[in-house]
N, C-alpha and C positions, 0 to 999 in steps of 0.2 A: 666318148670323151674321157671316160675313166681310164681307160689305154694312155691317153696322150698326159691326161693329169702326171698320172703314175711317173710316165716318162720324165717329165719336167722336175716334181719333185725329185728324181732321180738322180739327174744331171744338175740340180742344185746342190741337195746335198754333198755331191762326189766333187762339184765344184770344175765342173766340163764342161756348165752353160758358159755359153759367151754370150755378156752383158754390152750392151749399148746405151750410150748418154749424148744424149742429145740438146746440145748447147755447153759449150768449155765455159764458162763464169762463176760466178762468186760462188754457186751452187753444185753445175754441174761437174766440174774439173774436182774439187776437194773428193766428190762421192764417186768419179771415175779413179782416183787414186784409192781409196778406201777398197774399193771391188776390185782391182788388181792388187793391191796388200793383199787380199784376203782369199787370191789364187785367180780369180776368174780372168780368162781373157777377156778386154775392156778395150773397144773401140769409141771413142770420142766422136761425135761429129760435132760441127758448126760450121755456118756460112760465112765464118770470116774468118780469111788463109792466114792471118796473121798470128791469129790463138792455136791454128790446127802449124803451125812453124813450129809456134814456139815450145808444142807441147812434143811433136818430134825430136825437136830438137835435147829436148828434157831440161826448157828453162821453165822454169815455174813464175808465175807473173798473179797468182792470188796469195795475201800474205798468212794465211792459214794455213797453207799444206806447209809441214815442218821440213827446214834443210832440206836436204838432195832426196828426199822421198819420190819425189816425183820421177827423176831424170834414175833413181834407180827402177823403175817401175818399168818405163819405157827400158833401156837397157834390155832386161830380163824379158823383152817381148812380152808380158804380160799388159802393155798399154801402148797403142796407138792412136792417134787422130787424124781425122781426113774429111774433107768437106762432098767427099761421090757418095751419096744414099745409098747408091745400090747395094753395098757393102750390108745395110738390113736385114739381106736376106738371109745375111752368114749367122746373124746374133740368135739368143730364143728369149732373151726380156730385152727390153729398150726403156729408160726414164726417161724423160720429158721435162728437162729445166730450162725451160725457156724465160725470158723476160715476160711479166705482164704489167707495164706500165697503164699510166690513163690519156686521155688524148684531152685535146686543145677545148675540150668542154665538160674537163676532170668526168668522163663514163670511160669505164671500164677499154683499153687495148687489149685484143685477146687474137691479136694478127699471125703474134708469133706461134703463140699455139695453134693456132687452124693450120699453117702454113708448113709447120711442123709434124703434124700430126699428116695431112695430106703427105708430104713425103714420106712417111713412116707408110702409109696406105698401099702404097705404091708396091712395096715389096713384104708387105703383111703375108703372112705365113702357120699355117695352122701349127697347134701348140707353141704358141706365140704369148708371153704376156706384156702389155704396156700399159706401162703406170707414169700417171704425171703426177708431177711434183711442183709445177710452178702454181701461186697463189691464184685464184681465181675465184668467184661468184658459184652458190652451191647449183650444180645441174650441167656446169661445163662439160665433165665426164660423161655422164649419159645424154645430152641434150647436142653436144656436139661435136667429142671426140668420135663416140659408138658411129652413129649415122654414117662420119665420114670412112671409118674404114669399115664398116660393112658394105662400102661400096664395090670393094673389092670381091665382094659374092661370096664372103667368110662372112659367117653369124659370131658375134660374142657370146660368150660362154657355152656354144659349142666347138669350135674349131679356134678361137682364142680367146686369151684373157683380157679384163680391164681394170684398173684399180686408181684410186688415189691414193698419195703418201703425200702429205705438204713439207717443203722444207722446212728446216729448222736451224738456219745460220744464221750465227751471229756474230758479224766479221769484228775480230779483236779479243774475241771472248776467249781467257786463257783458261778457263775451267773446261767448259761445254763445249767439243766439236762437233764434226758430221760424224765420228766414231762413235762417240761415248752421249749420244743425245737421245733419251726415247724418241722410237716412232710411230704414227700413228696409220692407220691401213685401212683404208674401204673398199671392199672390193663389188662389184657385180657380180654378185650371188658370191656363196658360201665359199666356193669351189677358187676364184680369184681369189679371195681374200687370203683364202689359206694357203695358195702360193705365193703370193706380194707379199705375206708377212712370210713367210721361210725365205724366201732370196733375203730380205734385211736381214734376219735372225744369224745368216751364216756370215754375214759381212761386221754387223755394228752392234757394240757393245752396251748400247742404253737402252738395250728391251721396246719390243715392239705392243702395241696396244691397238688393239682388233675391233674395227665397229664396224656398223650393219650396212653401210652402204656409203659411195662415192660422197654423196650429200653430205651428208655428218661429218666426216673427212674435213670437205670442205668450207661447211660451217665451223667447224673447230678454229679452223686454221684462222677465220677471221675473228671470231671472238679473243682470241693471241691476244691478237696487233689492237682488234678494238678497244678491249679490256685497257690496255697499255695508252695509246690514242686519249680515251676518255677521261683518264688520270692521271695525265701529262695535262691535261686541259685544264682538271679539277686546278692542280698545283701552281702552272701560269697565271689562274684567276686569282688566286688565292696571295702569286705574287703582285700582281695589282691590287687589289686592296692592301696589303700590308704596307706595300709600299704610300699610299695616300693615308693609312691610318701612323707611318712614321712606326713601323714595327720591322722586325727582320725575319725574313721568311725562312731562312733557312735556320735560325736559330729555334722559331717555331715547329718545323720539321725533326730536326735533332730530337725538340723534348717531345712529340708526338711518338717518336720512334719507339719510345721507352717502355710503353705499351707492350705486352708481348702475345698480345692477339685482339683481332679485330681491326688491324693497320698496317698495312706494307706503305714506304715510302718512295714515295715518288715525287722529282724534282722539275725547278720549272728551270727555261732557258731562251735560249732565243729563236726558239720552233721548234719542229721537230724535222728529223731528217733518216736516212736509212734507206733502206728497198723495198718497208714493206709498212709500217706504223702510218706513212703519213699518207697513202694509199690505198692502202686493202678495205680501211673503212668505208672508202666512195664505191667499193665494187658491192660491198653489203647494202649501203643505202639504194644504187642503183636498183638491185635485186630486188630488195624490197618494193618499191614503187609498186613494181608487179602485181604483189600482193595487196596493193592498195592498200600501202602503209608509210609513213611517216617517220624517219627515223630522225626524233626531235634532239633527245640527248648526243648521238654520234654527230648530227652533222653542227652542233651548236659548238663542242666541244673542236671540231674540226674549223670553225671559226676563230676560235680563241685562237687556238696555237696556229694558223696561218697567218693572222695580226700580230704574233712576236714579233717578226721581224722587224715593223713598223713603230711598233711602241720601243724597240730599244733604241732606233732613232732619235725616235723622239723625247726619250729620257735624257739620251745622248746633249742631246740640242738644247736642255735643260742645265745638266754640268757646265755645260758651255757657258751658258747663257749667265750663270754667276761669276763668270770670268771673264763678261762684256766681251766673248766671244761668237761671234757669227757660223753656226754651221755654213752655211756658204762661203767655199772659201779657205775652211780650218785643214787642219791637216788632221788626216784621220789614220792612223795606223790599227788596223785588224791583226791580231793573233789565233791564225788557227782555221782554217776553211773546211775540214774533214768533218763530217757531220756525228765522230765521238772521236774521243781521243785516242792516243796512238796508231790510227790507222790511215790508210790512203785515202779511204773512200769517199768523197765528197756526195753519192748521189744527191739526190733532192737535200741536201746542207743548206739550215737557214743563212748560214754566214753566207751564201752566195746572192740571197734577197737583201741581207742585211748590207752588204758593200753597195748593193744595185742602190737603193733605198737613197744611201749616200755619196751615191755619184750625182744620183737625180735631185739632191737637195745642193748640188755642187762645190762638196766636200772633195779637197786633193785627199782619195782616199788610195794607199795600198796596203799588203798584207804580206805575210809572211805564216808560213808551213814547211816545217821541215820535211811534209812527208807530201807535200803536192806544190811546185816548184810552179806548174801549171796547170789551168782548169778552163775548159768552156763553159758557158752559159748561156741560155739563149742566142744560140750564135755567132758568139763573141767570146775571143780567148782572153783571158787576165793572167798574168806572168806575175810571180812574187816575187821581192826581196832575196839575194840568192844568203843573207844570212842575218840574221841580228844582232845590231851592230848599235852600240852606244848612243851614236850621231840618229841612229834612227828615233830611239826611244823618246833624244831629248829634243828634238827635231818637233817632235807629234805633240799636238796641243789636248790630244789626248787617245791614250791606247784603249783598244777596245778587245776585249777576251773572248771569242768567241768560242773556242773549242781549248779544253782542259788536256791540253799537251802534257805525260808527266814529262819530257824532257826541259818544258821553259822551269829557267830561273826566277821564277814570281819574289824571291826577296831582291834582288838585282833591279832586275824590273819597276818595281817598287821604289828603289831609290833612286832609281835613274829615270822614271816619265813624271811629266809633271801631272798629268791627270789619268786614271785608268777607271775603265768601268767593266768589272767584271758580271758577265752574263750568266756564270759557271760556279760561281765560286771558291775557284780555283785557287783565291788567295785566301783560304781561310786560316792558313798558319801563320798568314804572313804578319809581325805585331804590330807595325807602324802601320797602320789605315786611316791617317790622315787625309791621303790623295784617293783612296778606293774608294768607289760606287761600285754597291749592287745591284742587280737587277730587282 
């Protein structure tokens, strides 16, 4: 195996391996661009022809990869995508970004990864490394990536590699990309690890960070989101009582800030939302169990911020209700459905429980996003306002802020709804707060 080591580190360095990513999304497309910036040929796969079009075609459809980065990549035959596996056998590393959602009894989805990984199996190949990178529960890697392709009659870590790297995207984030973000590496035994960290090292620019095994990896990855989770939870409680003690939360936060150790700030809203915060934590609880253990603090906190949605209803219904208005009935105008500002991405976005909430309380509710015109939910498509329009503002017995757009007018806004309840605080410059409610 030190022959075949040799070789791989070899063709990494010279930058002659040909890399494979498997799955085009928020994850894998940014990092199959990155590995063809950084010379390698870069084969895409995904099972849905529409991503593997559009990335032939060299339109870019994730709002991270900058300008025509993409479509000059492909161009330069340095980046193709195609949904035939077989093509596996061509590559000598392959990532693994696949979706891991949770299923209809919030436990761990890890379909896409099995099903994934099994096609990678198929055409497994000695001096081979594959590393995933989608989030998961610690033991995924050796409990049930290894297994499956050792079925193929290769041993790991003799005849190929395995590692975790967990992503690190944070769609919007103009500082930190998938270029300039450290990364973190576990490999199966010494020998993985030290190759999964030299492919990153020759691609990305925020330093890679080396631990002892898959595990760790992917425990890291979840104490992230749970760290984050648990102190999105602490700050929504925290906006609850403020708000019955008649105090302002955010103005409490502000003078906490002030502090210059011992307090990072964290803010409350109307849930949480993302691909990986309001999630990852059920895949650690799940895990836990196992161990016959209890995880009291994560899933309590995971309680709080699932009830946002329903408490800003209900404060809602309250504004109202001093204006001898009836939520059933009111017209309810939303700002904002992407689950942070400026960006497309609605996944799990509380605003989409929040509009639900007030349809079910039967509020004429609609909404408006400049940057998602349309969204499913549960089965069902909701269409927005194709603009914001005066009539609409004054129209709404009361606007409701769910997502801190910086493109809205909030002093406009302001003077033009007769009642607004900001979730975000989006109008804290604004000077006239006669009509504002915070969360």
């Amino acid at each position: 195996m030190a022959n075949v080591k040799a070789e791989l580190l070899q063709k990494i360095s010279s930058k002659t391996a040909k890399v494979g990513i498997v799955g085009l999304g928020y994850v894998g497309l940014p990092l199959a661009v990155e590995f063809a910036r950084a010379g390698y040929t870069t084969i895409g796969f995904d099972v849905q022809k529409q991503k593997v079009d559009s990335v032939n075609a060299g339109q870019n459809y994730i709002g991270d990869i900058v300008g025509d980065t993409l479509k000059k990549e492909v161009e330069t035959g340095k980046l193709r995508a195609t949904s035939d596996f077989s093509f596996i056998k061509d590559v000598d590393a392959v990532a693994i970004c696949v979706p891991t959602p949770l299923d209809a009894h919030q436990q761990p989805d890890i379909s896409y990864v099995k099903s994934s990984t099994e096609s990678v199996a198929e055409y497994v190949h000695p001096g081979m490394l594959i590393v995933l990178e989608s989030t998961t529960y610690p033991g995924t890697t050796e409990e049930l990536l290894k297994p499956i392709l050792e079925k193929s009659g290769l041993k790991c870590g003799d005849d190929f590699y395995m590692a975790f790297s967990p992503e690190r995207v944070d769609p919007g984030n103009k500082q930190y990309k998938t270029k300039n973000t450290p990364k973190v590496v576990g490999g199966i035994g010494k020998d993985a690890t030290e190759v999964a960290a030299s492919l990153y090292r020759n691609v990305l620019e925020g330093g890679v960070y080396e631990v002892s095994s898959p595990a760790v990896a992917e425990m890291e990855k979840l104490l992230e989101n749970t760290y984050r989770n648990i102190n999105i939870g602490l700050a929504n409680e925290m906006a609850i009582i403020c708000n019955r003690m008649g105090i302002n939360v955010w103005e409490v936060i502000e003078a906490a800030k002030t502090k210059p150790y011992g307090f990072q700030a964290f803010y409350p809203g109307p849930g949480l939302g993302g691909h990986c915060i309001p999630l990852d934590p059920f895949y650690l609880s799940w895990k836990a169990r196992e161990y016959d253990y209890h995880t009291r603090l994560i899933e309590t906190s995971g309680e709080i911020n699932t009830a946002m949605p329903e408490y800003v209803v209900d404060r809602v219904m309250k504004v109202l209700n001093k204006k001898k208005i009836a939520l059933n009935g009111a017209k309810v105008l939303v700002l904002g459905v992407a689950y942070k500002n400026d960006i497309d991405d609605y996944r799990e976005s509380p605003a989409l429980n929040v509009i639900d909430h007030f349809i079910k309380q039967g509020a004429q509710t609609t909404y408006y996003d400049p940057f998602i015109p349309q969204y499913k939910h549960k089965g069902v498509v909701h269409t927005g306002e194709k603009e914001l329009t005066d009539k609409m503002l004054k129209d709404a017995d009361i606007v409701v802020i769910c997502t801190a757009h910086t493109s809205f007018d909030y002093d406009h806004i302001q003077q033009t709804a007769s009642e607004i309840f900001d979730t975000r605080n989006a109008m804290k410059d604004v000077k006239d707060r006669s009509n504002i409610e915070l969360l």
